[in-house]
N, C-alpha and C positions, 0 to 999 in steps of 0.2 A: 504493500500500500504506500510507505514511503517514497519508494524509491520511484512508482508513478504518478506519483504528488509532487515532487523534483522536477520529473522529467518533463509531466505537463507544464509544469510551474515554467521551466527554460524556452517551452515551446511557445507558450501564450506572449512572453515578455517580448522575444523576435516578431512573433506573430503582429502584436499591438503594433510595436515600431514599424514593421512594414506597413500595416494598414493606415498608420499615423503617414507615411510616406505617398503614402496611393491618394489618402484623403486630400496633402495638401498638395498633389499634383492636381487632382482635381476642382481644386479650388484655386489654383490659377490657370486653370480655362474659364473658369464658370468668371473670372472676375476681369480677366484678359481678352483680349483679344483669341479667339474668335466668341467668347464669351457663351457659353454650352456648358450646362447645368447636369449634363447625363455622367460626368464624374463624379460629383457629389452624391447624386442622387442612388447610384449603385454603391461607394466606397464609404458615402457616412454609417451606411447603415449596419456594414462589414463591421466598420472601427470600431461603432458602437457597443457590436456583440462581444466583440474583441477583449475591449477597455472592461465589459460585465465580467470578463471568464477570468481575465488578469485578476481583477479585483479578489473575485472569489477565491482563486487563487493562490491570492498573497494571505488570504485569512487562515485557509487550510494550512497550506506552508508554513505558516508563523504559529498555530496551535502547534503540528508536527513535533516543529523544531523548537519550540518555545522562545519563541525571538521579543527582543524587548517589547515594550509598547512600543519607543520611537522608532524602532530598525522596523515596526511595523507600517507606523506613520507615514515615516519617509516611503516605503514602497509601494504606499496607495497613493501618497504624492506624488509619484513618481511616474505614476499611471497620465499624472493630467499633460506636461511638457513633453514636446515631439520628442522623442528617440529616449524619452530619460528610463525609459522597463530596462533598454540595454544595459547604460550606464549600472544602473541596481545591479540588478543580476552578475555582469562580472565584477561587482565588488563584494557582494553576497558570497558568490564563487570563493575571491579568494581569501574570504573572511572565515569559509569552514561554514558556512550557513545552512549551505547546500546540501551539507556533506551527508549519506546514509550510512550507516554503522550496518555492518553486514549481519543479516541473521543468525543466531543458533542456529545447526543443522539440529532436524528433529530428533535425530536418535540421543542426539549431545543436549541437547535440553530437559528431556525426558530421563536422562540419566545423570544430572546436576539435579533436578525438582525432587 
């Protein structure tokens, strides 16, 4: 369960930024020249869902891991500023955040218990 609370956790934060990326390409057509609304209107809705799963995300992740209230803070905040899930997450990475502690095999548990 951890260690696909992680892996999505890593996926979502690329995932947001790139959408965060699509978004504001899309929004300068929509506000530029040739001024066409059909990027917005496909990628807001994308980042949207995006920016929900991050979110959630970082709440699972941070119960998991028992990350402070602020290192929580910071990476809902983190959520709002273009590209900043990146910036988090490899600093998360090399903080040990991230990290899963490998399971007991079951025979070694059941014979520690």
């Amino acid at each position: 369960m951890r260690r696909t609370a992680m892996t999505l956790f890593v996926v979502a934060a690329i995932a947001e930024a790139i959408s965060w990326l699509a978004l504001l390409a899309g929004m300068a057509v929509k506000y530029g020249p040739p001024q066409n609304e059909l990027g917005v209107q496909i990628f807001g809705p994308i980042h949207g869902g995006l920016f929900m799963v991050y979110v959630v995300l970082v709440l699972v992740v941070a119960r998991l891991n028992r990350w402070s209230w602020l290192a929580t803070l910071v990476a809902l905040a983190c959520a709002v500023p273009p590209f900043a899930t990146l910036v988090f997450e490899r600093w998360a990475q090399r903080r040990g955040m991230l990290r899963v502690e490998p399971e007991p095999e079951p025979a070694a548990a059941a014979a520690a218990g």
